[in-house]
Z-matrix of the N, CA and C atoms (Angstrom, degrees):
N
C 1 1.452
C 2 1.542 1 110.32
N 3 1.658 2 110.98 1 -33.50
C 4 1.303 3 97.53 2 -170.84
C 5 1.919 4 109.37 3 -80.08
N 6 1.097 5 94.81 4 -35.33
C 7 1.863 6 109.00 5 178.08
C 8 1.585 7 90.78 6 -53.77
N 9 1.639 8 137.40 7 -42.64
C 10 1.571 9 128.28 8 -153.12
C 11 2.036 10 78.77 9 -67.91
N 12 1.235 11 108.53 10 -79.05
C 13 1.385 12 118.46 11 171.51
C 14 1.337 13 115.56 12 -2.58
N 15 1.315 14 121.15 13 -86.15
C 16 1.798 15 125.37 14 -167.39
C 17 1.740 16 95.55 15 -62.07
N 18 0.786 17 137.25 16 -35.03
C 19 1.902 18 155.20 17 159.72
C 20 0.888 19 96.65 18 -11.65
N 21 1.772 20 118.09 19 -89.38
C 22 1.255 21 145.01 20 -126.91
C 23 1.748 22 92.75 21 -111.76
N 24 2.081 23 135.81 22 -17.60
C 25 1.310 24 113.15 23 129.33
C 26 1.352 25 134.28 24 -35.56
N 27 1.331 26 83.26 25 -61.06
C 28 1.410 27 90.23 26 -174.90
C 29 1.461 28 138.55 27 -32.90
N 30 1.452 29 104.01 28 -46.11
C 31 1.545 30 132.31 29 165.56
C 32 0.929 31 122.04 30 -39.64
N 33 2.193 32 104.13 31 -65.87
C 34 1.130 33 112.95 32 172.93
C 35 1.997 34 120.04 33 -50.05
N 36 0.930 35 86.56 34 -56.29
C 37 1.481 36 110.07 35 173.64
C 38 2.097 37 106.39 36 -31.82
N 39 0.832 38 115.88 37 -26.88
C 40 1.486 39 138.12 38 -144.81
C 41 1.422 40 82.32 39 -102.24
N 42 1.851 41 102.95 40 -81.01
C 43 2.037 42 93.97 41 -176.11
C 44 1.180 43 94.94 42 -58.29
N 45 0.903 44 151.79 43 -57.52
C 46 1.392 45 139.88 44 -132.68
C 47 1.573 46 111.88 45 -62.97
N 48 1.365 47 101.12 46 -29.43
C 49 1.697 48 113.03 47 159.80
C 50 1.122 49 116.46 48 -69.94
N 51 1.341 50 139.23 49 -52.53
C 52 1.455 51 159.42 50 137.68
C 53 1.409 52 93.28 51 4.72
N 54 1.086 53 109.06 52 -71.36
C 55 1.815 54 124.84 53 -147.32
C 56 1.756 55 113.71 54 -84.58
N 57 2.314 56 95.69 55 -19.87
C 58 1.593 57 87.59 56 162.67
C 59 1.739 58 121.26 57 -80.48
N 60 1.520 59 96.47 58 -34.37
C 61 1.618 60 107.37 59 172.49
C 62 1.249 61 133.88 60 -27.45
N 63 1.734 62 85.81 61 -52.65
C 64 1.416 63 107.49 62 171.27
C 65 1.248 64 129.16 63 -55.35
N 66 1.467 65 103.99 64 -46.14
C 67 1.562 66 105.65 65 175.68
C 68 1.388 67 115.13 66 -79.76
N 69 1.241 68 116.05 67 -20.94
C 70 1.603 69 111.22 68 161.93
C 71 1.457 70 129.74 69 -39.19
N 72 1.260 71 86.57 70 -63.30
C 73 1.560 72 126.14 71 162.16
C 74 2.148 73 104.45 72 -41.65
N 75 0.659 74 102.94 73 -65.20
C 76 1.375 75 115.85 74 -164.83
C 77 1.734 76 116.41 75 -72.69
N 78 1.676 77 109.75 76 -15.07
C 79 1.073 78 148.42 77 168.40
C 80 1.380 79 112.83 78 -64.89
N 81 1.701 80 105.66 79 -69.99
C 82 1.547 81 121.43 80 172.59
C 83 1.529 82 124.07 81 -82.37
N 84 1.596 83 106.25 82 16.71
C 85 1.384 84 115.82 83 145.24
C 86 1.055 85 112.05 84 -100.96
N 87 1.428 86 126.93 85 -40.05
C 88 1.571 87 115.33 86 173.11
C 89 1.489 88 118.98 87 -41.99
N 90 1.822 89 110.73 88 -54.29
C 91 1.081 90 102.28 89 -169.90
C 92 1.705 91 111.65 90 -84.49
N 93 0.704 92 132.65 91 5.16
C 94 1.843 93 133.17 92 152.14
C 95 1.771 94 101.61 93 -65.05
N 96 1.046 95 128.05 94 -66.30
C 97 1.142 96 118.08 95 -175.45
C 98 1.239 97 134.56 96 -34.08
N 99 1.997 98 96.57 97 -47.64
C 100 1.162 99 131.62 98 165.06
C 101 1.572 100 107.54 99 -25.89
N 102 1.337 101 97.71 100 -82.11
C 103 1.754 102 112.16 101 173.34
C 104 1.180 103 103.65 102 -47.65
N 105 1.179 104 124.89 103 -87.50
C 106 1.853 105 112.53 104 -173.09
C 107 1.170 106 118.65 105 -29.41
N 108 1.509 107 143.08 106 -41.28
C 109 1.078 108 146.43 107 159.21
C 110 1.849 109 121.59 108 -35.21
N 111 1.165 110 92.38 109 -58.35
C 112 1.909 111 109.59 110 -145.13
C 113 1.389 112 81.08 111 -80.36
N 114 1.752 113 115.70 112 -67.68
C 115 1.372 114 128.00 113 -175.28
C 116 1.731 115 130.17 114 -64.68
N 117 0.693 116 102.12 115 -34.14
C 118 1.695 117 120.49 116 -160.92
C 119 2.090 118 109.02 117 -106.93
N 120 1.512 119 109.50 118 -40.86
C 121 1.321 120 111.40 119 167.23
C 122 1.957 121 100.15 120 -110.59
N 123 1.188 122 113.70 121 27.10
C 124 2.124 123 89.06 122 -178.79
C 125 1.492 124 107.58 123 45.53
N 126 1.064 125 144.63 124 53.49
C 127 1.483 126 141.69 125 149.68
C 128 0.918 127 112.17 126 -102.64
N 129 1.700 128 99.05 127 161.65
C 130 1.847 129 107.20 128 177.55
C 131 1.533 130 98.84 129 -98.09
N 132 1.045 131 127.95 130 147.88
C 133 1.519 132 148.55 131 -177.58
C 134 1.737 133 109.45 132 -92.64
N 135 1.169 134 109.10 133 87.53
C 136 1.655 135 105.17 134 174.56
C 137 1.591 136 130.08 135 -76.68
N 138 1.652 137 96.63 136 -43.44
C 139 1.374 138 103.64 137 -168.27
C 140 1.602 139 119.04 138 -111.64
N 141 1.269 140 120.88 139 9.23
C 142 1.348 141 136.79 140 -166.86
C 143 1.579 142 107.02 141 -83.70
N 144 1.397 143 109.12 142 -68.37
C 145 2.049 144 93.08 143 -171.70
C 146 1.619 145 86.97 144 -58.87
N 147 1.304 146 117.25 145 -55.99
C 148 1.685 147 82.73 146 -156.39
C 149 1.712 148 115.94 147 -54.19
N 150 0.737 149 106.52 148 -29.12
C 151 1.810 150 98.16 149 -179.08
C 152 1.462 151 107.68 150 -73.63
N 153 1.003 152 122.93 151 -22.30
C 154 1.180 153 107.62 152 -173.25
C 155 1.930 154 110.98 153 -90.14
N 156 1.412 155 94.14 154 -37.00
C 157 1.477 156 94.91 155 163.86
C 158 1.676 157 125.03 156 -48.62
N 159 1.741 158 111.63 157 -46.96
C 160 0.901 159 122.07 158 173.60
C 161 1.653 160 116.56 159 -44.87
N 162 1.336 161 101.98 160 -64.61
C 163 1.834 162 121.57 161 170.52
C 164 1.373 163 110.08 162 -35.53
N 165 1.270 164 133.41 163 -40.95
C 166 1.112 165 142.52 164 -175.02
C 167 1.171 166 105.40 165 -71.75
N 168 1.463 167 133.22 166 -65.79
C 169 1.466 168 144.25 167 -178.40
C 170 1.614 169 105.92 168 -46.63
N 171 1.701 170 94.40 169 -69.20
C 172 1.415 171 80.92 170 176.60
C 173 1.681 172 143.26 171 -44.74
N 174 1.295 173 108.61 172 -37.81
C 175 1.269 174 142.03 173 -173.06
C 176 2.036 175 87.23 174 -56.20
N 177 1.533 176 99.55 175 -68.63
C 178 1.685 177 83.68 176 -179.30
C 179 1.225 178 114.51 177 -59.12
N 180 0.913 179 133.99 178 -26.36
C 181 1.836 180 137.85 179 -179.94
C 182 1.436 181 112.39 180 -45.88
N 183 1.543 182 93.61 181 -88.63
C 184 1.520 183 122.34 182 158.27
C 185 1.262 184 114.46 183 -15.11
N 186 1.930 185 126.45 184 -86.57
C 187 1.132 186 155.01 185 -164.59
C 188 1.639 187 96.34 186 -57.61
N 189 1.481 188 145.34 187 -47.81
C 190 0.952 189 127.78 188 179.98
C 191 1.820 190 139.87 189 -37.15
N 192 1.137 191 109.57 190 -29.54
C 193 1.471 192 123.76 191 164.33
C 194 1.342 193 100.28 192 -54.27
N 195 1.361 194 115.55 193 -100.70
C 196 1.540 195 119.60 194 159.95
C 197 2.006 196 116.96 195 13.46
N 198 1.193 197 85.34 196 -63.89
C 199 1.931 198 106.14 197 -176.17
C 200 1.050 199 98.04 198 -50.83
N 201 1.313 200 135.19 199 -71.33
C 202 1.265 201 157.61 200 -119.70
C 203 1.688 202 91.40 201 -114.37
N 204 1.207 203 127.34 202 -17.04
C 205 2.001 204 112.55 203 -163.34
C 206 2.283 205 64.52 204 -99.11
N 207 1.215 206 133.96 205 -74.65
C 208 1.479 207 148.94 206 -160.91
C 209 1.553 208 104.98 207 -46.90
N 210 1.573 209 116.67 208 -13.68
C 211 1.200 210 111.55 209 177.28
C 212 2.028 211 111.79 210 66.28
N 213 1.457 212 101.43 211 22.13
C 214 1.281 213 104.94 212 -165.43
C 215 1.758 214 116.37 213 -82.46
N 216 1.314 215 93.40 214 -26.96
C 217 1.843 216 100.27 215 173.19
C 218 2.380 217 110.29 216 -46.73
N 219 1.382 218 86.36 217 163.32
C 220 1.411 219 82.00 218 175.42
C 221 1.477 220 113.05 219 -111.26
N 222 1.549 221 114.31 220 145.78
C 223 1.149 222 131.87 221 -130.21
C 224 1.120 223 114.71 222 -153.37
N 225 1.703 224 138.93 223 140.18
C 226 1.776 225 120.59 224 -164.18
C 227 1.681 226 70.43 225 -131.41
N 228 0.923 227 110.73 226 124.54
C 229 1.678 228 155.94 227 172.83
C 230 1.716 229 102.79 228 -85.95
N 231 1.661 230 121.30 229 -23.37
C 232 1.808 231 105.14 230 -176.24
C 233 1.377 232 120.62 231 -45.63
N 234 1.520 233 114.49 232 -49.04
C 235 1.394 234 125.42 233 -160.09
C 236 1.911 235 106.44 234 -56.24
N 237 1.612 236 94.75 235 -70.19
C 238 1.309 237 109.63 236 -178.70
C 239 1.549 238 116.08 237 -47.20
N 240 1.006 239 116.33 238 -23.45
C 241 1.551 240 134.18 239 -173.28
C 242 1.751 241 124.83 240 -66.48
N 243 2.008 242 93.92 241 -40.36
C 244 1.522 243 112.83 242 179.68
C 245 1.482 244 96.26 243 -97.48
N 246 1.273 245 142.76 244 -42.75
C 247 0.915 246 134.42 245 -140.60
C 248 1.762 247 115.43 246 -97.71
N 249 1.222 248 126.29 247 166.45
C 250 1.436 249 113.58 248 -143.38
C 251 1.776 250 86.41 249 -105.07
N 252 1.834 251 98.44 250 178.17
C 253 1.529 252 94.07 251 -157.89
C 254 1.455 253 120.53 252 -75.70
N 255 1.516 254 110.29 253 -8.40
C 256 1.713 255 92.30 254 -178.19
C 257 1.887 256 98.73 255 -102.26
N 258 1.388 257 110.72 256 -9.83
C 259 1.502 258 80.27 257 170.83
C 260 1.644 259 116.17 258 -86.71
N 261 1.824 260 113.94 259 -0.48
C 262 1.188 261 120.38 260 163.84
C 263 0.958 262 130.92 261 -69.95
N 264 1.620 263 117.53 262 -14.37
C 265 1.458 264 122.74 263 164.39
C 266 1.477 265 101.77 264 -101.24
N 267 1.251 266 125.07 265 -3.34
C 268 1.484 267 109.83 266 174.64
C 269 1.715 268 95.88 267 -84.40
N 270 0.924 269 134.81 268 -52.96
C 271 1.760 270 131.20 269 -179.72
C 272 1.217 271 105.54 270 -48.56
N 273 1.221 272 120.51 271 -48.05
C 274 1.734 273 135.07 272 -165.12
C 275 1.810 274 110.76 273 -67.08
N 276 1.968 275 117.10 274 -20.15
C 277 0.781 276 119.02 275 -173.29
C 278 1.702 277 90.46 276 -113.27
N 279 1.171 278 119.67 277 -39.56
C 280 1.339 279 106.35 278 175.40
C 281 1.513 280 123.65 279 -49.65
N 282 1.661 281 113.74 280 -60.27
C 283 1.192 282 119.00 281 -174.66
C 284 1.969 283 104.33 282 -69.59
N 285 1.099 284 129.31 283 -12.36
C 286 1.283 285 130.04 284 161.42
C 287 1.856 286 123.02 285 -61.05
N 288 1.155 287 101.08 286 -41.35
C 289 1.655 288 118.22 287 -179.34
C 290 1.191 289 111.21 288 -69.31
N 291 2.001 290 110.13 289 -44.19
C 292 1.329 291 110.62 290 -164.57
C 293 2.156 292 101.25 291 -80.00
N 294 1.108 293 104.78 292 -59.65
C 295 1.533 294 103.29 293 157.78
C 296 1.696 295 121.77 294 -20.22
N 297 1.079 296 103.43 295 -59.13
C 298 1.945 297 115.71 296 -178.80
C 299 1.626 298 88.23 297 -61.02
N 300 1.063 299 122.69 298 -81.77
C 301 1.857 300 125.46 299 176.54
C 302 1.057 301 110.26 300 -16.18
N 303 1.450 302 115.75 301 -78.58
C 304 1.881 303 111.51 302 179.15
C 305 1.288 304 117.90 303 -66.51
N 306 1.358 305 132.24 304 2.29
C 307 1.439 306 125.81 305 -173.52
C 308 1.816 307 96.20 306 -111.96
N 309 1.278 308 119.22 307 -22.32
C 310 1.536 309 125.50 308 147.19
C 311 1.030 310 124.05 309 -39.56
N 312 2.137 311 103.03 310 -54.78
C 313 1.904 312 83.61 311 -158.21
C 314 1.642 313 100.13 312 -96.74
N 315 1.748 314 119.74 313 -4.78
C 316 1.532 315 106.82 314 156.04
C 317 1.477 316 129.98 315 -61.19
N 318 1.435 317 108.53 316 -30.50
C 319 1.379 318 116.98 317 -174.39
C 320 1.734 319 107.45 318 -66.51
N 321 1.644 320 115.47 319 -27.17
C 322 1.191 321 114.54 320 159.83
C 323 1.727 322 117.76 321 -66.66
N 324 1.201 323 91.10 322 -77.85
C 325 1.477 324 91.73 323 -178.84
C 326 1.419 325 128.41 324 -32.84
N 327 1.550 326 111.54 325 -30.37
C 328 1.426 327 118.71 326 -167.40
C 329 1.918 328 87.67 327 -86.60
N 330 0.918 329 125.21 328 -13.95
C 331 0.977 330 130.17 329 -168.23
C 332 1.745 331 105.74 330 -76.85
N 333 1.081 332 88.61 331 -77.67
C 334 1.924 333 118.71 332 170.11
C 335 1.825 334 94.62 333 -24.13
N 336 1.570 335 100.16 334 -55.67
C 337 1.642 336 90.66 335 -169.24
C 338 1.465 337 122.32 336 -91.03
N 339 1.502 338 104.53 337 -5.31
C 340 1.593 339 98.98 338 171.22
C 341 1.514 340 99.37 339 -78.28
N 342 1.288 341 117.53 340 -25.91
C 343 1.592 342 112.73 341 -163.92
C 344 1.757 343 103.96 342 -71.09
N 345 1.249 344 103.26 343 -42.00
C 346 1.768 345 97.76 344 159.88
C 347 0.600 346 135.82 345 9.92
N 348 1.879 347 87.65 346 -99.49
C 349 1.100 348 136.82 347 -175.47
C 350 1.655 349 126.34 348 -57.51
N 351 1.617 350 104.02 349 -14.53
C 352 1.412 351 124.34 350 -168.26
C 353 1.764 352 81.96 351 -103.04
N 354 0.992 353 137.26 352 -75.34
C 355 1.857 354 136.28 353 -159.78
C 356 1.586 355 97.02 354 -87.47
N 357 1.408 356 99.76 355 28.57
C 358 2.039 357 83.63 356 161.79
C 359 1.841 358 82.96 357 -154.06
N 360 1.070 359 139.92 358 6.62
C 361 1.126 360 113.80 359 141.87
C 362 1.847 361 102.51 360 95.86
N 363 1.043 362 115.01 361 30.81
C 364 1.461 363 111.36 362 -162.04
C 365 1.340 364 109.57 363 -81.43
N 366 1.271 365 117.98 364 131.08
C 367 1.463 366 111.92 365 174.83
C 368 1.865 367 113.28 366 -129.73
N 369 1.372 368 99.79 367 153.57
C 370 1.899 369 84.24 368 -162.27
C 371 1.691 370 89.46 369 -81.63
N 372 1.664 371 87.62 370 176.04
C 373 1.883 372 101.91 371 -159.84
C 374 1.817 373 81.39 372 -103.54
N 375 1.041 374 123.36 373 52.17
C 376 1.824 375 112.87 374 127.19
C 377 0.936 376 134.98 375 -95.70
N 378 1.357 377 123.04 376 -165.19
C 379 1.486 378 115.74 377 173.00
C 380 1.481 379 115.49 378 -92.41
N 381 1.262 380 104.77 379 -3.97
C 382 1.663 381 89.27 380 160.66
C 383 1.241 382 122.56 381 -89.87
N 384 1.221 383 126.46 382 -27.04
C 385 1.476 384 137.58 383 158.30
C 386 1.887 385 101.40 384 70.95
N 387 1.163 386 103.24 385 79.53
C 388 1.145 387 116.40 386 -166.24
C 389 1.905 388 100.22 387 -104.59
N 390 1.680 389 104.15 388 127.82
C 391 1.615 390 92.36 389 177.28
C 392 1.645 391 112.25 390 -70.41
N 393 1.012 392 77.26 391 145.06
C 394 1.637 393 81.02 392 -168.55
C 395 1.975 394 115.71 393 -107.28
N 396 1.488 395 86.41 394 20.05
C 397 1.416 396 95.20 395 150.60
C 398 1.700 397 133.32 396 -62.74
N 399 1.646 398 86.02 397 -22.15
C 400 1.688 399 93.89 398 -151.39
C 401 2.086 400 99.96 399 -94.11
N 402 1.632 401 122.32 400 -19.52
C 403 0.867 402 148.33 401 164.43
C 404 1.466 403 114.89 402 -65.73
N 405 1.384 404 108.07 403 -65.94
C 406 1.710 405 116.74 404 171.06
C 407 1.800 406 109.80 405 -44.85
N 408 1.104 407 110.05 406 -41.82
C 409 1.492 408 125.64 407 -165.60
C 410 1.691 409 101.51 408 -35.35
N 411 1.445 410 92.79 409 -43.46
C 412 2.130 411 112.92 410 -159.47
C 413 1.730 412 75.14 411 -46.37
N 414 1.236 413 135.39 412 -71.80
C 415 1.445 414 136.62 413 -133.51
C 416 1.851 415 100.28 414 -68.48
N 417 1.161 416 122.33 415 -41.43
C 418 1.570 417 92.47 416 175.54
C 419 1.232 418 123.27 417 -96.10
N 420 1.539 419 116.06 418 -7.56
C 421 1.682 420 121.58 419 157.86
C 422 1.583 421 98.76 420 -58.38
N 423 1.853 422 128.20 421 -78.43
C 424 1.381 423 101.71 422 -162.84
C 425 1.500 424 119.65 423 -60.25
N 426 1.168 425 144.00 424 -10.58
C 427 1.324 426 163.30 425 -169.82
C 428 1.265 427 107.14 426 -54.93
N 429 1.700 428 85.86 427 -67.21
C 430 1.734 429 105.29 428 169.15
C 431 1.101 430 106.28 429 -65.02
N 432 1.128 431 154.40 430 -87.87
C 433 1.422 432 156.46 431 -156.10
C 434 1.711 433 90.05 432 -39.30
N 435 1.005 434 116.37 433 -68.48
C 436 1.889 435 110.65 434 -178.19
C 437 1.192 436 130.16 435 -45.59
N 438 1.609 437 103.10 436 -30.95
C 439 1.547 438 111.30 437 172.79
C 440 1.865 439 113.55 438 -73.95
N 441 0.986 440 109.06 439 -31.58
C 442 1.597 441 136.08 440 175.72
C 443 1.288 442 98.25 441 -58.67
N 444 1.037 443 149.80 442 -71.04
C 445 1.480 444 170.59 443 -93.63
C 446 1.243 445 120.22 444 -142.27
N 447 1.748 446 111.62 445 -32.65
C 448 1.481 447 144.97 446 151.06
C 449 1.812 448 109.05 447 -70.28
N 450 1.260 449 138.55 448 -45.08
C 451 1.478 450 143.22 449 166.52
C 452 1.599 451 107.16 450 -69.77
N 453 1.568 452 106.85 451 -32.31
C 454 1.695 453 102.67 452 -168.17
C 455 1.743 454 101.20 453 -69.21
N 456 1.642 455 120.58 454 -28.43
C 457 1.472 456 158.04 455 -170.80
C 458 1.315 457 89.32 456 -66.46
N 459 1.468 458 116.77 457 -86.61
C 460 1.583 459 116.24 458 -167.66
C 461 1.664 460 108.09 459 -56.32
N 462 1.069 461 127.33 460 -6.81
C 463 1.682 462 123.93 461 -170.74
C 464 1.088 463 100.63 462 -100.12
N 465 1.634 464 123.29 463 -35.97
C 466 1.595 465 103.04 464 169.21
C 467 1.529 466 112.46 465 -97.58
N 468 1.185 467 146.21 466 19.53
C 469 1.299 468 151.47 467 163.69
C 470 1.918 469 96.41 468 -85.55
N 471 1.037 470 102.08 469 -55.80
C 472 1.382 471 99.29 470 -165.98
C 473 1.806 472 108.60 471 -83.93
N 474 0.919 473 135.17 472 14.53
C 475 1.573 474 158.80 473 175.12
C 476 0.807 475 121.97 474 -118.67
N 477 1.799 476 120.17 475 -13.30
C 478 1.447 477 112.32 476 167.24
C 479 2.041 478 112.31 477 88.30
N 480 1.704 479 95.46 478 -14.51
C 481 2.056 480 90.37 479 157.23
C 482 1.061 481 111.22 480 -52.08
N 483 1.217 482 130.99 481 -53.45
C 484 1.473 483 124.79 482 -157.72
C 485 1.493 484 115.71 483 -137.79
N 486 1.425 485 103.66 484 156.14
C 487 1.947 486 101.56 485 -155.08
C 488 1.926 487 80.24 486 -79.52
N 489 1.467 488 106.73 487 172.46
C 490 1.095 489 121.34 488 167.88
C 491 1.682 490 116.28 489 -66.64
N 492 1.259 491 125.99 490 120.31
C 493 1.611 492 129.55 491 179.45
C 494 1.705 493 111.34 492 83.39
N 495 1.438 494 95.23 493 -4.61
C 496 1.631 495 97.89 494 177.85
C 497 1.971 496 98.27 495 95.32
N 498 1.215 497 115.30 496 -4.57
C 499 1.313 498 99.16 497 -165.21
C 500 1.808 499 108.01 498 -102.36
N 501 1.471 500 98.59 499 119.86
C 502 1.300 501 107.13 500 -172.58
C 503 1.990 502 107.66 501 -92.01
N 504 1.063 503 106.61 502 160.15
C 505 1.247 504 117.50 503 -176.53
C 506 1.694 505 112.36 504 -48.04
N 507 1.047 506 134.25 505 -20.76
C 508 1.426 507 121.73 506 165.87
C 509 1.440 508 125.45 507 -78.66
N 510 1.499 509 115.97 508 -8.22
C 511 1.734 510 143.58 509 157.21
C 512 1.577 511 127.85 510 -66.92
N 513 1.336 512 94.59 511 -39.00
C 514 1.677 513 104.99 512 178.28
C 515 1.417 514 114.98 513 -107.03
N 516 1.707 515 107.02 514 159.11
C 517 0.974 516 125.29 515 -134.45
C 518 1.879 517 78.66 516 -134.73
N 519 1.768 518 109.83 517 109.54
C 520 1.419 519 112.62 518 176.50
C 521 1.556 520 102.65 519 -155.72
């Protein structure tokens, strides 16, 4: 059950990278258009930075699972590096818990304010006037996905899948 679990993160974890790319992607068509538009046909550009800003945000939202299953965030490795293996799993479980904690109480909060933003109707003050329910959303989907992905983390650290910090015995120095 616990392997179906870290599995089926994992996955998620997988689109969820998929799905920031995309908006990257979908971003740096906006802003080409942008130009073809403004420059190339004389138009005014209504709906482009904001979407693309949006794409961006989301993309870190979203994409964080992903980050975090790839070990891709940046990271100072000294501590874990000198220090011997059970206080490497004692840091490795500490700084794991405290991460899961703050990625909890955003996943609320981000929560609290998309919900707002959804039963009060918020729309941003451009002229495209876009609800901005649908933008806010990225923050308690990637939240969740991080919090997911952060428990899938502590289950194989503390089970013995995976060494503490990712660093296996041909890395350290004892």
């Amino acid at each position: 059950m616990v392997d179906g679990y870290v599995r089926a993160v994992r996955m998620l974890s997988r689109v969820s990278g998929a799905v920031a790319a995309g908006l990257i992607a979908f971003g740096v068509l906006a802003i080409c258009d942008m130009v073809i538009e403004r420059y190339v046909l004389g138009r005014n550009t209504v709906w482009q930075i904001d979407a693309v800003t949006y794409c961006v945000v989301a993309a870190t939202f979203v994409g964080s699972a992903y980050v975090l299953m790839t070990r891709g965030h940046v990271n100072v490795d000294v501590l874990p590096l000198y220090v011997g293996p059970r206080a490497r799993f004692g840091l490795a479980l500490f700084t794991t818990l405290l991460a899961l904690a703050f990625c909890v109480v955003l996943f609320v909060l981000g929560t609290l304010y998309w919900h707002e933003a959804w039963t009060k109707n918020w729309r941003s003050d451009t002229v495209w006037r876009a609800r901005l329910w649908i933008p806010y959303a990225a923050m308690p989907i990637g939240l969740g996905l991080l919090v997911l992905q952060y428990v899938a983390e502590l289950i194989c650290l503390v089970t013995g899948r995976t060494p503490p910090f990712g660093l296996g015995a041909d890395r350290l120095r004892e």
